[in-house]
ZAMI-666999 format. One record per residue (C-alpha): residue number from 0; residue in three letters; x, y, z. Coordinates in nm, 3 decimals, always signed. Example, Ala and Ser with C-alpha at 12.3 -4.5 7.8 and 13.67 -1.06 7.14 Angstrom:
PT  num  residu       xx       yy       zz
PT    0     Ala   +1.230   -0.450   +0.780
PT    1     Ser   +1.367   -0.106   +0.714
END
This chain:
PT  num  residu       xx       yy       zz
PT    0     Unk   +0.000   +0.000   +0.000
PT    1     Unk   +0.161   +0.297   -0.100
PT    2     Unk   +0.054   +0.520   +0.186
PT    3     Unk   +0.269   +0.312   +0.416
PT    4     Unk   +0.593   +0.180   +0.175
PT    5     Unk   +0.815   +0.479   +0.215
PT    6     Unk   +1.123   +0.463   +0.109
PT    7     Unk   +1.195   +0.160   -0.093
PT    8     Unk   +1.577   +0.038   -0.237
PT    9     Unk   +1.464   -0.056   -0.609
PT   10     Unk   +1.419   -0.403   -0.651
PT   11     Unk   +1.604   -0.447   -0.923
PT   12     Unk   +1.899   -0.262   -0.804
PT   13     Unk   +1.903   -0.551   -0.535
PT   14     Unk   +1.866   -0.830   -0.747
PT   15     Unk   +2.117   -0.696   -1.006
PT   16     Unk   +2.352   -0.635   -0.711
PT   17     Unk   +2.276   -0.976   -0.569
PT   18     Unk   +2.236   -1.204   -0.851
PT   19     Unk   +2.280   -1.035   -1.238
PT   20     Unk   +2.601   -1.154   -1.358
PT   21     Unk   +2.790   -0.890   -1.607
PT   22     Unk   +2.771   -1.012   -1.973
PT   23     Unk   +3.144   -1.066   -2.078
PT   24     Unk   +3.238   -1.184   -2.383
PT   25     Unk   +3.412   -1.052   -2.749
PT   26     Unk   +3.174   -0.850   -2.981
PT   27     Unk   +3.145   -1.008   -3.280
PT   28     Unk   +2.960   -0.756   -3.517
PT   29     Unk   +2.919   -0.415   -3.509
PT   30     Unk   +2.609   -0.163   -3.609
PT   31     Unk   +2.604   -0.051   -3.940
PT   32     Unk   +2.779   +0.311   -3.913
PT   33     Unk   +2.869   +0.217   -3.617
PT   34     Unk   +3.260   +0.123   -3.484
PT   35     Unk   +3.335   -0.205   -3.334
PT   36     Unk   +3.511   -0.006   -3.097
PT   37     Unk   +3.247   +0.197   -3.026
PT   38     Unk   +3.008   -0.124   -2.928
PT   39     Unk   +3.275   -0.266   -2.698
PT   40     Unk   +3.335   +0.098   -2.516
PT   41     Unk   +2.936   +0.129   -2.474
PT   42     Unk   +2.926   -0.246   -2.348
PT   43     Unk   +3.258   -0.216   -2.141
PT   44     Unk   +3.166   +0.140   -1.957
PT   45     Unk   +2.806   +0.021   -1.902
PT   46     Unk   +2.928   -0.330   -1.734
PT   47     Unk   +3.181   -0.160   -1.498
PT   48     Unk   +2.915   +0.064   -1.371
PT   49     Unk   +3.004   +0.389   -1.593
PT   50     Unk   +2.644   +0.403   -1.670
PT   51     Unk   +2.589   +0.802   -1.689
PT   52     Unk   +2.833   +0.774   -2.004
PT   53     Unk   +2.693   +0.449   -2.119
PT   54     Unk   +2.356   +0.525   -2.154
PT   55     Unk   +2.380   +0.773   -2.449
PT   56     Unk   +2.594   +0.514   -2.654
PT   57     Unk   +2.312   +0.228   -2.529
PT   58     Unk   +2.043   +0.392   -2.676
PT   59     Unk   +2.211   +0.425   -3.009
PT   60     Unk   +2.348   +0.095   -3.064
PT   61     Unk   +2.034   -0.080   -2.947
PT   62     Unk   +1.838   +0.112   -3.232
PT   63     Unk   +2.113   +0.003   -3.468
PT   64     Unk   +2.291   -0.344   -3.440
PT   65     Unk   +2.183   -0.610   -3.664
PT   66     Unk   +2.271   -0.912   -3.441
PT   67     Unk   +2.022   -1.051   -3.220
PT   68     Unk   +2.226   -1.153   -2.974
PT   69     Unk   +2.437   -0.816   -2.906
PT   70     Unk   +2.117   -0.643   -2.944
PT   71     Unk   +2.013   -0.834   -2.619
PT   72     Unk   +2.324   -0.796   -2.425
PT   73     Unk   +2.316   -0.424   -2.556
PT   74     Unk   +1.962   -0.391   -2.407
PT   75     Unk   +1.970   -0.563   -2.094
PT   76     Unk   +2.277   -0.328   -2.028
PT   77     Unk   +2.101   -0.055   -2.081
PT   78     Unk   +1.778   -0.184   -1.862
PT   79     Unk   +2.070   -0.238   -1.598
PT   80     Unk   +2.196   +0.094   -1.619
PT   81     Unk   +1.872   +0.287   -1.608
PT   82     Unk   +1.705   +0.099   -1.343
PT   83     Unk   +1.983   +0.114   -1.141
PT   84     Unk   +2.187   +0.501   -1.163
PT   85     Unk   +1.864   +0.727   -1.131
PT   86     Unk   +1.729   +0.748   -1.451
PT   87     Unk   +1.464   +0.426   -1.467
PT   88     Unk   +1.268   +0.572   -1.725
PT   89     Unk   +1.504   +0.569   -1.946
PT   90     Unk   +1.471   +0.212   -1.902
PT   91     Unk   +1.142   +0.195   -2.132
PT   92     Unk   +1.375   +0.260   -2.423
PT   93     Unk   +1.553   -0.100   -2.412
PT   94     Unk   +1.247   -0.255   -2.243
PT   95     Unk   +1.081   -0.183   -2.583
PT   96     Unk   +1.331   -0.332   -2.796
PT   97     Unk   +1.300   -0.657   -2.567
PT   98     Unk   +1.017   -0.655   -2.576
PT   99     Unk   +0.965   -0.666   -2.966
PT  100     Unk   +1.225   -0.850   -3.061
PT  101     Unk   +1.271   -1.123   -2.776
PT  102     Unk   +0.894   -1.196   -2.635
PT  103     Unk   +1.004   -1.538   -2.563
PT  104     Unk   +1.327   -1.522   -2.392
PT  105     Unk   +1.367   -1.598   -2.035
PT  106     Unk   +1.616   -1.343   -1.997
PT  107     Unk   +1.431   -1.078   -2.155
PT  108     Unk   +1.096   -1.145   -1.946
PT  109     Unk   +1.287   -1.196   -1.608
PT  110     Unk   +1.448   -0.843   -1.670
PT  111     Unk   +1.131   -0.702   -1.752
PT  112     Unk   +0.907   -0.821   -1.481
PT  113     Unk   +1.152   -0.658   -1.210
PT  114     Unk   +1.202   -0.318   -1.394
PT  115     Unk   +0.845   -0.276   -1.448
PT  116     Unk   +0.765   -0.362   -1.056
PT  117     Unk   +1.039   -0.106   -0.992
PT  118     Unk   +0.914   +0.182   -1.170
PT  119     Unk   +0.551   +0.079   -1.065
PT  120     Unk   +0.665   +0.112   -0.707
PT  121     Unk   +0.874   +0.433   -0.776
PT  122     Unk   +0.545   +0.632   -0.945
PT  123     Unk   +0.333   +0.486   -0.654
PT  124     Unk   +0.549   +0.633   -0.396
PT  125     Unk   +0.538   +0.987   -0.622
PT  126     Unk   +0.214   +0.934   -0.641
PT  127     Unk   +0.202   +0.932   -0.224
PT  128     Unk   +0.478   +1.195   -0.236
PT  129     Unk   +0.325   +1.463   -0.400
PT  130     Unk   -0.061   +1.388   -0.423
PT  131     Unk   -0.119   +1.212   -0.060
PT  132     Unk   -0.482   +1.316   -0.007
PT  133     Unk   -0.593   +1.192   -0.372
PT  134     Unk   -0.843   +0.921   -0.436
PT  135     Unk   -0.603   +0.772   -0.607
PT  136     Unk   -0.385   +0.691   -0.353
PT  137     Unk   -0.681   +0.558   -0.176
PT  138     Unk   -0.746   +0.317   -0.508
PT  139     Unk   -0.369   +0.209   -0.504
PT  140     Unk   -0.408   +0.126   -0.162
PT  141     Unk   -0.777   -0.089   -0.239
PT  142     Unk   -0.597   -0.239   -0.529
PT  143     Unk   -0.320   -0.379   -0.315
PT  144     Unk   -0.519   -0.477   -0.035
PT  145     Unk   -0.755   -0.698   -0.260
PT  146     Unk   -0.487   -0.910   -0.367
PT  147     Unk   -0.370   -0.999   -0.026
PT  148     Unk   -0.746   -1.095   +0.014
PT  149     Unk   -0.825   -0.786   +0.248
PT  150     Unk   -1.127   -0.721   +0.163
PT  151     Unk   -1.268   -0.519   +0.477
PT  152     Unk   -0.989   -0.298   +0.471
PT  153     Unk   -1.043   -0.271   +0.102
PT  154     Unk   -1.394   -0.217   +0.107
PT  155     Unk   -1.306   +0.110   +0.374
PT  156     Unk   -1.057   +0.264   +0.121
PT  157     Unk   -1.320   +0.214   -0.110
PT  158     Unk   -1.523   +0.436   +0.116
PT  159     Unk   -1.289   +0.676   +0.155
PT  160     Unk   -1.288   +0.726   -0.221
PT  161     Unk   -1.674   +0.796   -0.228
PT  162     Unk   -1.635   +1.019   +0.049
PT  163     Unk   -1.405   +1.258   -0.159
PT  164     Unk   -1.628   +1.176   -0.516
PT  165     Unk   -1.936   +0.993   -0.469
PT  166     Unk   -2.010   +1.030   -0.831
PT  167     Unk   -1.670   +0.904   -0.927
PT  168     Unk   -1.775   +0.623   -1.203
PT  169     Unk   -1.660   +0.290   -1.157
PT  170     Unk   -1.633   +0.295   -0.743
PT  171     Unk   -1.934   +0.198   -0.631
PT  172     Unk   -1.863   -0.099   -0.837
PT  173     Unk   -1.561   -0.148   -0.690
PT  174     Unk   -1.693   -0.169   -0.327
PT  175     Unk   -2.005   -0.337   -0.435
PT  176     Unk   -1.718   -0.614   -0.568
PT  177     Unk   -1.489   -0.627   -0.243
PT  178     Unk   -1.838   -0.677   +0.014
PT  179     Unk   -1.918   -0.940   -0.254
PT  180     Unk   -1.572   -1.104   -0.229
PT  181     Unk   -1.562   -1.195   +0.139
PT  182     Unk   -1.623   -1.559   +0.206
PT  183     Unk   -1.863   -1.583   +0.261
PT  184     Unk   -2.062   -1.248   +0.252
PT  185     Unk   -2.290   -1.187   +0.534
PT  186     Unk   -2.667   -1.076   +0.422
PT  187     Unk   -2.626   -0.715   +0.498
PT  188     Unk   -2.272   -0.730   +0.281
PT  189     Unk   -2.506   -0.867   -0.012
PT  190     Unk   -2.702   -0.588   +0.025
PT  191     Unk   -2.489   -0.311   +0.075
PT  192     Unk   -2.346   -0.455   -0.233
PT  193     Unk   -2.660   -0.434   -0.424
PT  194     Unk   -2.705   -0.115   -0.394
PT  195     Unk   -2.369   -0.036   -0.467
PT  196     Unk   -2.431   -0.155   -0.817
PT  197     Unk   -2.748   +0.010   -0.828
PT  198     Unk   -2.615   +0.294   -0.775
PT  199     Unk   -2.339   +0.232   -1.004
PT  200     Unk   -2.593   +0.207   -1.299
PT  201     Unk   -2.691   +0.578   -1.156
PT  202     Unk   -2.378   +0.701   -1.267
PT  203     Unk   -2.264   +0.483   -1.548
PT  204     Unk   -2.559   +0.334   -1.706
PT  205     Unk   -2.328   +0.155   -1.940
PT  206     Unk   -2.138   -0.069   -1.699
PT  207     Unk   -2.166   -0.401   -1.798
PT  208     Unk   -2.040   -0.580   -1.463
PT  209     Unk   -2.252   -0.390   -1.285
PT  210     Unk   -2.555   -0.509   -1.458
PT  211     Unk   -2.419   -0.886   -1.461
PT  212     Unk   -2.385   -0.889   -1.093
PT  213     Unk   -2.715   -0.721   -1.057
PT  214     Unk   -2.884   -1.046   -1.262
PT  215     Unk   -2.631   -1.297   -1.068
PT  216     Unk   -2.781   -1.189   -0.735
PT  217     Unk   -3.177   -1.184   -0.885
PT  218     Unk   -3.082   -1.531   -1.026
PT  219     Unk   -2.989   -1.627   -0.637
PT  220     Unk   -3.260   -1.484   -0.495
PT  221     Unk   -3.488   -1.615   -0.785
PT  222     Unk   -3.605   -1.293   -0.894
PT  223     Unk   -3.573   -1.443   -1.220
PT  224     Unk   -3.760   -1.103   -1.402
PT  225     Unk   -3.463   -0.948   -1.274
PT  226     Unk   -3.221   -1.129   -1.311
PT  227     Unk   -3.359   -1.163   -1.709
PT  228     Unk   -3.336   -0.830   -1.779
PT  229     Unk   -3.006   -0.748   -1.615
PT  230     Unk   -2.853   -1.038   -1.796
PT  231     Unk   -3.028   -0.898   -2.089
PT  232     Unk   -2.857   -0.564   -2.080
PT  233     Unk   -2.534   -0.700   -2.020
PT  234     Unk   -2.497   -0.918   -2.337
PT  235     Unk   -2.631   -0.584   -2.522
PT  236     Unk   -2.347   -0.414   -2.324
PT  237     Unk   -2.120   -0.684   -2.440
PT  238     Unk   -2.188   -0.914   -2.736
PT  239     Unk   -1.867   -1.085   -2.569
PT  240     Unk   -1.936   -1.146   -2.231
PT  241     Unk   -2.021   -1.529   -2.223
PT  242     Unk   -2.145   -1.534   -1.851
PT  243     Unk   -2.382   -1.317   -1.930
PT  244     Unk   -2.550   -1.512   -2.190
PT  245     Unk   -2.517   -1.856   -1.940
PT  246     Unk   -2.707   -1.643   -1.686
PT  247     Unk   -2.988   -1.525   -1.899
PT  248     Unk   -3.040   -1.868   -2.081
PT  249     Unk   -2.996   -2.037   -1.751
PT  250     Unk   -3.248   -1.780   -1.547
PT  251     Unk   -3.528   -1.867   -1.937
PT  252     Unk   -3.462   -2.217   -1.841
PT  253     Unk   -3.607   -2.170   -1.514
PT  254     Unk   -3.904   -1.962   -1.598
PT  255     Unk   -3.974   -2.225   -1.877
PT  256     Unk   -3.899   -2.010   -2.139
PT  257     Unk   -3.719   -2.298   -2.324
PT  258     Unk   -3.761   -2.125   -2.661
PT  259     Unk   -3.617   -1.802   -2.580
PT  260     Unk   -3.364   -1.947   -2.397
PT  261     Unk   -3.179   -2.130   -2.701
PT  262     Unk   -3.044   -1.828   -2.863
PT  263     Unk   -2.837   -1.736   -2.570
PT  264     Unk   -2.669   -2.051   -2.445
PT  265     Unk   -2.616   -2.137   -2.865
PT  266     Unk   -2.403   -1.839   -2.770
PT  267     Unk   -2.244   -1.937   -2.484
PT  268     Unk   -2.184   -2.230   -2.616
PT  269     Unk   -1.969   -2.122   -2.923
PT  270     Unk   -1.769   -1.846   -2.622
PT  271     Unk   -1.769   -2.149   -2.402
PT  272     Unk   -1.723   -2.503   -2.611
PT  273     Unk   -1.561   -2.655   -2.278
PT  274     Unk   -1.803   -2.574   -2.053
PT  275     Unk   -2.031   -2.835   -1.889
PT  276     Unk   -2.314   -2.621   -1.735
PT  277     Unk   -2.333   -2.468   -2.107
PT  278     Unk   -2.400   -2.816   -2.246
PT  279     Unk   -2.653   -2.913   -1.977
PT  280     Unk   -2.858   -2.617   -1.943
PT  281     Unk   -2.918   -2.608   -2.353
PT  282     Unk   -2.999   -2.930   -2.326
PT  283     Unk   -3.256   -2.880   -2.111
PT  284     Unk   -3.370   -2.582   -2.351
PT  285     Unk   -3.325   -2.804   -2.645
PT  286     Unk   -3.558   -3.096   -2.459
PT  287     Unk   -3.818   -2.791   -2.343
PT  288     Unk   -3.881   -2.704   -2.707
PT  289     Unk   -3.930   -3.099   -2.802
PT  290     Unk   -3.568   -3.141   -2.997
PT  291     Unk   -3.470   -3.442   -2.829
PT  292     Unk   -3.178   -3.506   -3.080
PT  293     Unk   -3.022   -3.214   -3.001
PT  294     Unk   -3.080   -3.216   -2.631
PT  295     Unk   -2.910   -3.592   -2.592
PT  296     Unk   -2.636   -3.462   -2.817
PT  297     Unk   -2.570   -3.160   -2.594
PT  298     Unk   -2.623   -3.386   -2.258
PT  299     Unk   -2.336   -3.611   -2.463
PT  300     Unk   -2.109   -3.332   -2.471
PT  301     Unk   -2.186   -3.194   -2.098
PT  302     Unk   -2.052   -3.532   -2.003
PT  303     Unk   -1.757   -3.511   -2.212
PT  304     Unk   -1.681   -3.179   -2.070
PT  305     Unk   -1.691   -3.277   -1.747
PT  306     Unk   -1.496   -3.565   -1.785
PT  307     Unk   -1.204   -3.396   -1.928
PT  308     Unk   -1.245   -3.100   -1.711
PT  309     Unk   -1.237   -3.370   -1.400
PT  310     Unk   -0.904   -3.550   -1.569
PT  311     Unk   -0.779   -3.156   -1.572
PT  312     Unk   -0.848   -3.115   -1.249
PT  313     Unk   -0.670   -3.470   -1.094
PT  314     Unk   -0.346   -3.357   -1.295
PT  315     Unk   -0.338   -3.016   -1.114
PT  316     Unk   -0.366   -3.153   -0.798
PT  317     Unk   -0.126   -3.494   -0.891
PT  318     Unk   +0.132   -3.198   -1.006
PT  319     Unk   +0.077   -3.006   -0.679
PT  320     Unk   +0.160   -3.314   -0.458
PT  321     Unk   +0.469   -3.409   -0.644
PT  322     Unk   +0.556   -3.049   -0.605
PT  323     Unk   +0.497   -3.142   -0.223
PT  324     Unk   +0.687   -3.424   -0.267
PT  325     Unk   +1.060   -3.434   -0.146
PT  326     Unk   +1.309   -3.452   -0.421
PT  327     Unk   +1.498   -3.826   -0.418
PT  328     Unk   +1.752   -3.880   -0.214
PT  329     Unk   +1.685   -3.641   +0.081
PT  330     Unk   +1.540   -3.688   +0.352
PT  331     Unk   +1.247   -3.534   +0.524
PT  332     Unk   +1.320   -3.263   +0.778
PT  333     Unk   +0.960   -3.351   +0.995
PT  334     Unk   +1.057   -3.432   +1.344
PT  335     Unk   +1.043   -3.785   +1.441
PT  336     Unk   +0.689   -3.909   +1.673
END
């Protein structure tokens, strides 16, 4: 949370200190226009740490050289030298040229992952720094605690937020999400939540989520006009969003409205091929509307689905025990009984 990091060493400057061996090594070929001398003194000064005179040469050669491979050692210098002498946005430069012209390498994506975390950390704490009553440091600080599953404490700077701009679109949302996300939510966090979408829809009319959750909790509460037009909206909102479709065919299903339901969970079903509640509940839309072929076909495929999504499943959790698993020929560090 940014309101609380302070003053944080760049994580990359640790790791490169720690455990980012120098690239050594001959050059081989040289930029066009471009000296082989000149591509050894740019690799040589920015490898023994003379970065500030590197950097200008860096930028140069990595627009120019031919070869892959020097290109790469020419950029990751230059990452190296940015991130870690006070000028990290001049790391974007070479992160670019990774970026486009090694989106595979290991290297490449281990250096970028760090100097991106860096320089998100370093605008966060500017962020704090110079703008400290902002919303958005309140959002930063939501963000953060929703991945470590805080959701309370997220839901409060959520509050805070409102409290500045209640009209601010997309927050109400937000909270309406993090009340939603506890497990499990207690009544009155279901419907503080609901009308934190509501009045989402207040502000932005157009937000899709907003009316999908709206039709997920109708659907539980089987307020299935609701939830039909909610779901409704949202696939006219999004002709993409396949849950949306499931949970207005599903909520037709259930009023009996077998024929209108087929048109939307055909849908899902072409978003969704893999899914085995898509295959059931057309099937049961299929066998409402008297097309038995189709629904046996469909309740074929639902057991398919689930079969292979079951098989899925049993190798995720064999891989996670063998991860578990101590490697052979050491032995177990439990205590003996």
């Amino acid at each position: 949370m940014i309101g609380r990091l302070g003053s944080v060493p760049p994580l990359f400057f640790l790791l490169a200190c720690a455990t980012v061996p120098l690239l050594t090594g001959q050059v081989q070929k040289s930029a066009p226009g471009s000296s082989k001398a000149e591509v050894e003194r740019a690799i040589q000064l920015g490898e023994s740490g003379n970065c500030n005179q590197a950097l200008p040469l860096l930028k140069k050669l990595a627009r120019q050289v031919p070869d892959k491979e020097l290109k790469k050692r020419i950029s990751l210098d230059g990452v190296h030298c940015a991130m870690t002498h006070s000028t990290p946005y001049d790391a974007l430069e070479f992160l670019s040229v990774l970026s486009r012209d090694f989106p595979n390498d290991p290297e490449a994506l281990y250096t970028a992952t760090h100097a991106y975390s860096d320089l998100s950390m370093q605008a966060s704490q500017q962020l704090a720094h110079e703008a400290p009553f902002s919303y958005q440091v309140h959002l930063l600080n939501a963000e953060a605690l929703e991945l470590q599953n805080k959701w309370d404490e997220a839901a409060a700077e959520y509050r805070k937020i409102l409290d500045i701009n209640p009209m601010l679109p997309g927050m109400h949302a937000r909270l309406g999400r993090a009340l939603l996300s506890k497990q499990p939510p207690s009544p009155t966090d279901v419907q503080q939540a609901k009308k934190n979408f509501e009045h989402e829809l207040q502000i932005d009319p157009n937000n899709t989520v907003a009316e999908y959750v709206l039709g997920d909790l109708a659907s539980r509460d089987n307020d299935l006009p609701a939830a039909i037009r909610h779901f409704t909206k949202a696939t006219q909102l999004d002709s993409t969003f396949s849950e949306a479709y499931l949970g207005l065919g599903s909520a037709l299903v259930s009023s009996k409205r077998f024929e209108e339901a087929v048109a939307p969970l055909e849908k899902y079903e072409k978003l969704a091929p893999d899914s085995p509640t898509g295959h059931y509940q057309l099937a049961l839309a299929y066998a409402g509307v008297g097309r038995k072929d189709d629904a046996n076909r469909e309740a074929a495929l639902q057991r398919q689905t689930a079969e292979s999504l079951e098989q899925v499943k049993r190798k995720v959790a064999e891989g996670l025990e063998q991860q578990k698993a101590p490697a052979p020929g050491t032995q177990s560090t439990e205590a003996p009984q």
